[in-house]
C-alpha positions in Angstrom: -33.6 -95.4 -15.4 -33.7 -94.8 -19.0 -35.9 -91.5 -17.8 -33.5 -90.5 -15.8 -30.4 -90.8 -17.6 -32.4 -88.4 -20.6 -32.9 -85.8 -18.0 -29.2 -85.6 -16.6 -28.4 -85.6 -20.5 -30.7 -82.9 -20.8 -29.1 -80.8 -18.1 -25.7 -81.4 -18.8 -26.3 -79.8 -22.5 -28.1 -76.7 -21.3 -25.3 -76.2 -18.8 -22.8 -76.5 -21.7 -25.0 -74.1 -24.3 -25.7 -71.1 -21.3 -21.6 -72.0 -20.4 -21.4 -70.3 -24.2 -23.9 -67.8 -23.4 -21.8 -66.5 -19.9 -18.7 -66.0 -21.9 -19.8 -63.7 -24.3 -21.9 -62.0 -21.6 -19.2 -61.8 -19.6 -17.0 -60.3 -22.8 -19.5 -57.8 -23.5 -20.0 -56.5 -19.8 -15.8 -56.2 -19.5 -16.1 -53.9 -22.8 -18.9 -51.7 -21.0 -16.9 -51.7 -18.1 -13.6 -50.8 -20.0 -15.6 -48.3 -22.2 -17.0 -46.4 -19.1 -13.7 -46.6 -17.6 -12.1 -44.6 -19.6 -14.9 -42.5 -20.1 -14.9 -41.3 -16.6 -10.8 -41.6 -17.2 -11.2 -39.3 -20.1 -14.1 -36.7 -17.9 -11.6 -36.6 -14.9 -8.6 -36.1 -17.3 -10.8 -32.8 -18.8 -12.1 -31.5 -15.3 -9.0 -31.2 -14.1 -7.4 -29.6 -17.2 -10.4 -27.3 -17.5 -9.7 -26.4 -14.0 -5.8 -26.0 -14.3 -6.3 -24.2 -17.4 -9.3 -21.4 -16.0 -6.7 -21.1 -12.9 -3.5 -20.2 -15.0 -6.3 -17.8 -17.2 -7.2 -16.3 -14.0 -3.6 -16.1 -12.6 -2.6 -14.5 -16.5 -5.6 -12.0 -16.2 -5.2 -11.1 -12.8 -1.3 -10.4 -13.0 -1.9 -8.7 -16.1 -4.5 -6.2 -14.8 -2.3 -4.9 -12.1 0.3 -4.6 -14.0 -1.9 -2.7 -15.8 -2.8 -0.6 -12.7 0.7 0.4 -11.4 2.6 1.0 -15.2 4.9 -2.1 -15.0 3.6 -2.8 -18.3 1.4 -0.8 -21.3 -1.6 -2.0 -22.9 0.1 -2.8 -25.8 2.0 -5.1 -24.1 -0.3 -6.9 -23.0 -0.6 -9.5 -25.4 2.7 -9.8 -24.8 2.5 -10.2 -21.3 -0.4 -12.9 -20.9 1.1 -15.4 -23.4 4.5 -15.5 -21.7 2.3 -15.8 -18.0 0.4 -18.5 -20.1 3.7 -20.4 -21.6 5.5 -20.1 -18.4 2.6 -21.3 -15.9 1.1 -23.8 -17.7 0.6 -27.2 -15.3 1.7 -30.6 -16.5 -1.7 -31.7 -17.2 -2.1 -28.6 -19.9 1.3 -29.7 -21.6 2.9 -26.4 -20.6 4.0 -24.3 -23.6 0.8 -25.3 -25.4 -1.8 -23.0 -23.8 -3.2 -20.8 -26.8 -4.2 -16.9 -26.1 -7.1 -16.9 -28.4 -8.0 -13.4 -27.6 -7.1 -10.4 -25.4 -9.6 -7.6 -25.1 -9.3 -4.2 -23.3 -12.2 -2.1 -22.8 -11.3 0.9 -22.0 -14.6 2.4 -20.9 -15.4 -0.3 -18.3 -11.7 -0.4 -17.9 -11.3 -4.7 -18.0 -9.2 -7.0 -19.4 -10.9 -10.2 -20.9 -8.8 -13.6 -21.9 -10.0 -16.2 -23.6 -7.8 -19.2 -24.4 -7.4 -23.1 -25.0 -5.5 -25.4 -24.9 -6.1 -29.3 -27.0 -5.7 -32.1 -24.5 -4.4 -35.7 -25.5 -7.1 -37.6 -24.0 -5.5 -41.4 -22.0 -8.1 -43.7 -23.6 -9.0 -42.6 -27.0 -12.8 -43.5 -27.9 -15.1 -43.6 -30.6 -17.1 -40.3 -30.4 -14.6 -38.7 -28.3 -12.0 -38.8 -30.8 -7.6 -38.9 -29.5 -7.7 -35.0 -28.6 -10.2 -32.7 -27.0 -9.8 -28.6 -26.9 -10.8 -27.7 -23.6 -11.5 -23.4 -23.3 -11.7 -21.0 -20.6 -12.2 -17.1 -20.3 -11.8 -14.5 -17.4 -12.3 -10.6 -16.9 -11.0 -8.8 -14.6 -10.7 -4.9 -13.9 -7.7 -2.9 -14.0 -7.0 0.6 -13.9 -5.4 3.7 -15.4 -5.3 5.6 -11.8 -2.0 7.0 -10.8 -1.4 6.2 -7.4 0.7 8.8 -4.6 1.5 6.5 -1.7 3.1 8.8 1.5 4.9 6.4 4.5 5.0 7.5 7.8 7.9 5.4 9.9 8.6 5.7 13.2 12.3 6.0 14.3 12.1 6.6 17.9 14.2 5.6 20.8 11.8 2.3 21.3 12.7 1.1 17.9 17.0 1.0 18.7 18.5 -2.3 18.5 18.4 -4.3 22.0 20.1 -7.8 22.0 19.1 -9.5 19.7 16.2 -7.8 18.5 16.7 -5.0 16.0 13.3 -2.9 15.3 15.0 -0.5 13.1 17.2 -2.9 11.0 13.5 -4.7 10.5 11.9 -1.5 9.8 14.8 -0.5 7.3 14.6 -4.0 5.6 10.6 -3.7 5.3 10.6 0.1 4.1 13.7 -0.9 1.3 11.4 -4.0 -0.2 8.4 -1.6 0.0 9.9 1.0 -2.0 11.0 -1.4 -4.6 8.2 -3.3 -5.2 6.5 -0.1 -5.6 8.4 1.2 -7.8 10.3 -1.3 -9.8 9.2 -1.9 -13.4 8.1 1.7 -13.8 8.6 4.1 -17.1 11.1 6.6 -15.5 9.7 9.3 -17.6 6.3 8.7 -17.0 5.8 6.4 -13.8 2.2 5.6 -12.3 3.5 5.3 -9.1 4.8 7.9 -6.7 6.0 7.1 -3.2 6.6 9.9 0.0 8.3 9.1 3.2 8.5 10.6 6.6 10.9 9.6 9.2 9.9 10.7 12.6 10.8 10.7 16.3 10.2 14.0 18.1 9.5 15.9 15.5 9.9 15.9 11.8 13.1 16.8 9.4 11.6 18.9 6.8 15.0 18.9 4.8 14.8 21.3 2.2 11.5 22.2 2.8 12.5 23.7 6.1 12.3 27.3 4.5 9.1 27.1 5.4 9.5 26.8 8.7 9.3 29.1 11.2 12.0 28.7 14.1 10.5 29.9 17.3 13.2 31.4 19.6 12.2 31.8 23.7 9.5 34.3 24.6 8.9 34.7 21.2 5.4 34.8 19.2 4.0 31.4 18.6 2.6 33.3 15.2 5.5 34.5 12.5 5.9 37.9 11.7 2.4 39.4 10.8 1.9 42.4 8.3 3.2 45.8 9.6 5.4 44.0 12.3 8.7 46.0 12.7 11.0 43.1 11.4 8.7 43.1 8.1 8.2 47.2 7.8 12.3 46.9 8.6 13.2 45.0 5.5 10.9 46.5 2.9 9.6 49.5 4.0 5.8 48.9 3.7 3.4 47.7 6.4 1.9 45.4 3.9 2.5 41.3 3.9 5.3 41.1 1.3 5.3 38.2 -1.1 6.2 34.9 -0.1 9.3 34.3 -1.3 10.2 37.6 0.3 8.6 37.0 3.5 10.2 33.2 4.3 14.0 35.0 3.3 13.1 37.9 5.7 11.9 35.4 8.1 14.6 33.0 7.6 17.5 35.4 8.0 16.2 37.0 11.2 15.1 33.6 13.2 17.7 30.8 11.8 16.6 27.3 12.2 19.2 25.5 14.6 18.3 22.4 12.4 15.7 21.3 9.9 13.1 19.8 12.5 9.5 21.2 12.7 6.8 20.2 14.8 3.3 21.4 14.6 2.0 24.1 12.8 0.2 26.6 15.4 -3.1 28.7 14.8 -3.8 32.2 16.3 -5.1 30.9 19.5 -1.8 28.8 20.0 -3.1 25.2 19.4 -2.4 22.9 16.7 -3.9 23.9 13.2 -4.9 20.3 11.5 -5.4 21.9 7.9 -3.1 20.8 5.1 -2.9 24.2 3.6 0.3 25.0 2.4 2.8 26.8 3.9 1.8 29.7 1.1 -1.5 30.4 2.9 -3.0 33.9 4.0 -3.7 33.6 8.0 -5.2 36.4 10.2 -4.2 36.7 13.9 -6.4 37.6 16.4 -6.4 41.3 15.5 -7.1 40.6 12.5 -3.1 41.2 10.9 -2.4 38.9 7.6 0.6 36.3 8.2 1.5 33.3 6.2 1.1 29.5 7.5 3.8 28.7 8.0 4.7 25.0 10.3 6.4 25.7 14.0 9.4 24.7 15.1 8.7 24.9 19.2 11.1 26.3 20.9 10.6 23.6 23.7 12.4 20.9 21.0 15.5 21.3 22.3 17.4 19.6 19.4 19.7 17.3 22.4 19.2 14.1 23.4 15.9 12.4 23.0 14.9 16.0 21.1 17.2 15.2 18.9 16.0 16.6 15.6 15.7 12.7 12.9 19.1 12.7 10.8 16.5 11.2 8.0 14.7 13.9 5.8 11.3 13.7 4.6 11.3 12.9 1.1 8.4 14.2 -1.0 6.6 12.4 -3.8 8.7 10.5 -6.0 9.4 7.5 -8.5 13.3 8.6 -7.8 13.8 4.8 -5.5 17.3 6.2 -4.7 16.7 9.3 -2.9 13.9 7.2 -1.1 16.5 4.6 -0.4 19.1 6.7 0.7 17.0 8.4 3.4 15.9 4.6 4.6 19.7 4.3 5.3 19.7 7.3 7.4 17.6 6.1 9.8 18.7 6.3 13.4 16.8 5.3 16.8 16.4 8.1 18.7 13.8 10.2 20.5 10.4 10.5 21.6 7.0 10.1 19.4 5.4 12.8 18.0 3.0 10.7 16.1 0.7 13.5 15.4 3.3 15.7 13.7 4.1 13.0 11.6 0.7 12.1 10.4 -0.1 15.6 9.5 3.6 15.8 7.1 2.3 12.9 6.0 -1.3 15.2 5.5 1.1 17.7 3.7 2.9 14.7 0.8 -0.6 13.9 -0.4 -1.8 17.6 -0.5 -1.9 19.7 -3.7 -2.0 22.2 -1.3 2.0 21.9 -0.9 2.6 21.5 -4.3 4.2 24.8 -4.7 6.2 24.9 -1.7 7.8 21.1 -2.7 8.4 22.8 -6.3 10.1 25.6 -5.0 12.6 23.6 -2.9 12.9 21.3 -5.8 11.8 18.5 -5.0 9.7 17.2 -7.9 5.8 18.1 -8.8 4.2 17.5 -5.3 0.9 15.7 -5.0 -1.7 15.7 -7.6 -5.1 17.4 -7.3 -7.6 15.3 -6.1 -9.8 13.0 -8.1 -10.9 9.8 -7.1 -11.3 8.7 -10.8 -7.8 9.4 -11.6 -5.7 9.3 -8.5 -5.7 7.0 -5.6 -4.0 8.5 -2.7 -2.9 6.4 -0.1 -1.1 6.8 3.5 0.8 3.9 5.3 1.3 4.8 9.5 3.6 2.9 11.1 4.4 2.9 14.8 6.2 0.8 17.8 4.2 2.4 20.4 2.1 5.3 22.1 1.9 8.3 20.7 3.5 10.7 23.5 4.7 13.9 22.5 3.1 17.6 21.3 4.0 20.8 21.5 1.3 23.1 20.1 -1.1 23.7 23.0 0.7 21.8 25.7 1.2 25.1 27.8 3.8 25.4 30.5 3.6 22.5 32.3 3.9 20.0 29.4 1.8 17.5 31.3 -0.9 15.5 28.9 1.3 15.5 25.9 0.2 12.4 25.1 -3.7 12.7 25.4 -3.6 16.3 22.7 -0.9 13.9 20.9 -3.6 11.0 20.3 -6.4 13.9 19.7 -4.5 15.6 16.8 -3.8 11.9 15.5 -7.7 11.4 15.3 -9.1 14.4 13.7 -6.0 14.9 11.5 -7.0 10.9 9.9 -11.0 12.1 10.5 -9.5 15.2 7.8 -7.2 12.7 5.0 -9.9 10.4 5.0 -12.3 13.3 4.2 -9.8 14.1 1.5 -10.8 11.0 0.1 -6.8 9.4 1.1 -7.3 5.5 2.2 -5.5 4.9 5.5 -3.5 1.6 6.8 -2.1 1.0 10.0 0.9 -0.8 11.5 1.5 -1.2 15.0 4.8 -3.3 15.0 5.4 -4.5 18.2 2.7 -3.1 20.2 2.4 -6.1 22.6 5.6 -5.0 24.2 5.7 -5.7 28.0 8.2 -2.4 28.2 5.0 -0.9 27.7 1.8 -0.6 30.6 -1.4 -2.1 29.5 -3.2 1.2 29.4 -0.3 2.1 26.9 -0.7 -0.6 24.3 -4.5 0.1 24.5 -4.2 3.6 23.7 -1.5 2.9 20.8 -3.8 0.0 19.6 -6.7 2.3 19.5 -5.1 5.2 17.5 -4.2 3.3 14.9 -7.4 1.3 14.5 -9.1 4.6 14.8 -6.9 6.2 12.1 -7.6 3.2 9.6 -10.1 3.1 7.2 -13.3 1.0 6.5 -12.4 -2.7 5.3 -13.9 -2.7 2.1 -14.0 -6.8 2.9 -12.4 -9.8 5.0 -9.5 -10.4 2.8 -8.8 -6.3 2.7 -7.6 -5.2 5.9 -6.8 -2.1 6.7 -4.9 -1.8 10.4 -2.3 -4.5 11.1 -0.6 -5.6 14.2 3.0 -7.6 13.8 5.6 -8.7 16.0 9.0 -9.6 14.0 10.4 -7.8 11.0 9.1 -10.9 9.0 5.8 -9.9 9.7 6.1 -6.1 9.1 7.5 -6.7 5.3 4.7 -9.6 4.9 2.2 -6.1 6.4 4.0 -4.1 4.0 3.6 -6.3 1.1 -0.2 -7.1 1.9 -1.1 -3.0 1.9 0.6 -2.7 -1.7 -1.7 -5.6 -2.6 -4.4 -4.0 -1.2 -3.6 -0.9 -2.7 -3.4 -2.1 -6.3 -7.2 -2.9 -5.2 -8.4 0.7 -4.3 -7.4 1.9 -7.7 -10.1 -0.5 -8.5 -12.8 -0.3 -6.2 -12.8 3.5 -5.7 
């Protein structure tokens, strides 16, 4: 017994000694475990600061290049610019208002802006090594550029686009065009904007506005060519048989055939069909015996100037960073007519050509459209539409049948030509699912406008858009100013 009552002794004081031993193991592995705790505490805490802090960089950097691009702001305002993005952005984990700029630099060669900045985090569980506050960085480039960008609109105010019941296409299409034209151009130097906007109401034809001078106003029977060199209207007035200047020659031209409004519709060659050039209106032509007239645009004598030939109470409106005219012709816009979508993309050819440049001076209506150089000036059209394209006059003949096939023809080579020109193309179709419309219809209307578009540069960068409510056009508007900011970069 004695034996065993040393044993149970035995075990009862090893029990007590490793009872000892537990505790303090036990205390050390709780500090471990508290320690790697708040380690990972402390790593999670800097992830996600690093993170929220490279996003707000990026967000800073980003915003600041474009407004770089489009002249809201100057480069010496940058610095400016980026810490009051920085201050007013920065997420509850960075402590916003304590996000430092550490550097901004602009190189104007490669034409980026680079940002690097930091911002000191109080850390939850302080630890040896690791110390109460840790400066977490982060840096971004991005491109910007000095391009100047011309932007021309094409919108279609046709009879589709009136106001039935409830739905109201042309209040939409006002609405859209007003926010476009703003966000375009607000924030600009007046003296010295970057960006320049055109726009061209159209329906059955085109208002030229003051630019109508040079149109020529065919009258019944008469020549689909004006007046050529050694005509007797021309010898008439000055005596010569020679083509008289061209300020002579549109007030001779003028006076004798009187526009009954300020519509055109397609310019006409020498064998009668549509001429798809953008020359302007200033250019030398030879008719088919060889006799020198100038080029100027048609006004067919088959638009009758009634009804759904009404002539569009809105003017076109040349290249400008004046958002009031641009405005104020918006406001004009009336529903009414039939859709000449070819004559409207090539006035839409004529904003963005240098070409016109002198005619849009004389009528004076600012500088017209720059000469083109894809390093300095990005040159965009926007083509908007409700439907198929159904309406020419140039080459139509007598029985006006197939309007719409030449129509859709002239749309395609006259894009083929801007995009030649080096001018990036977007497309709307607004509506074009309409049941008022056959199958065959919205195919053809679909297909012009895909046609017309140009290349997606990539996935998030499209280039033809279809929308059905005038939440969606704005939201299409909006997106092809985004994109646009991006071809002064990629080009």
């Amino acid at each position: 017994m004695r034996n065993y009552g040393g044993l149970v002794h035995a075990i009862g004081a090893l029990a007590r000694d490793r009872g000892g031993n537990f505790a303090v193991l036990f205390g050390f592995a709780a500090s471990v475990l508290a320690l790697v705790a708040g380690f990972s505490v402390n790593v999670a805490q800097l992830y996600n600061a690093k993170s929220s802090l490279q996003g707000v960089v990026d967000a800073a950097v980003t915003s600041t290049a474009r407004d770089l691009t489009t002249g809201a702001i100057k480069e010496a305002d940058a610095n400016k610019s980026v810490q009051a993005f920085l201050d007013a952005n920065g997420a509850t984990i960075l402590q916003a208002g304590n996000v430092a700029l550490d550097r901004l630099l602009i190189d104007k060669t490669a034409n980026t802006v680079q940002v690097d900045a930091h911002v000191d985090v109080a850390l939850f569980f302080p630890i040896l090594g690791m110390g109460d506050m840790k400066r977490v960085t982060a840096s971004t480039t991005s491109l910007y550029s000095d391009k100047q960008i011309e932007v021309a609109m094409m919108l279609d105010i046709t009879g589709s686009m009136a106001k039935r019941g409830k739905v109201d296409k042309i209040g939409d299409l006002k609405a859209a065009a007003r926010n476009a034209v703003q966000t375009m151009l607000d924030n600009q130097d007046p003296t010295n904007p970057r960006v320049r906007v055109a726009i061209v109401p159209y329906a059955s034809g085109v208002n030229a506005g003051k630019l109508a001078e040079n149109v020529y106003a065919e009258t019944q029977a008469s020549s689909d060519l004006p007046p050529v060199e050694g005509s007797p209207l021309l010898v008439a007035k000055t005596g010569k048989n020679l083509l008289p200047s061209f300020s002579d020659y549109i007030s001779i031209v003028g006076a004798a055939m009187p526009h009954t409004d300020n519509c055109a519709t397609e310019r006409k060659d020498k064998n009668g069909n549509a001429d798809l050039s953008a020359d302007g209106p200033d250019t030398v032509r030879t008719d088919k015996n060889g006799k020198k007239y100038y080029a100027l645009v048609n006004r067919d004598d088959h638009l009758s100037g009634a009804g759904m030939n009404k002539c569009p109470d809105a003017q076109v409106i040349p290249l400008t960073a004046d958002s009031g005219a641009l405005l104020d012709s918006i406001d004009d816009f009336r529903a009414n007519g039939y859709t000449a979508g070819a004559i409207a993309i090539q006035w839409t050819y004529y904003m963005l050509s240098p070409q016109w440049r002198n005619a849009i001076k004389d009528a004076g209506l600012g500088n017209g459209a720059s000469n083109a150089n894809r390093k300095k000036i990005a040159k965009v059209a926007i083509l908007m539409t409700d439907g198929q394209f159904n309406t020419a006059f140039a080459g139509v003949g007598g029985s006006y049948n197939g309007q719409g096939d030449l129509a859709r023809g002239n749309a395609e080579t006259l894009c083929g030509n801007m995009k030649n020109d080096g001018i990036e193309i977007f497309t709307i179709g607004f509506d074009l699912n309409d049941k008022d419309m056959s199958a065959t219809e919205r195919d053809q209307a679909k297909a012009v406008l895909q046609g017309c578009s140009s290349n997606d540069a990539s996935a998030t960068e499209r280039h033809y858009f279809e929308v059905s409510t005038g939440a969606e056009l704005d939201a299409a508007f909006q997106e092809i100013i985004r994109n646009t900011e991006k071809v002064t970069l990629t080009q």
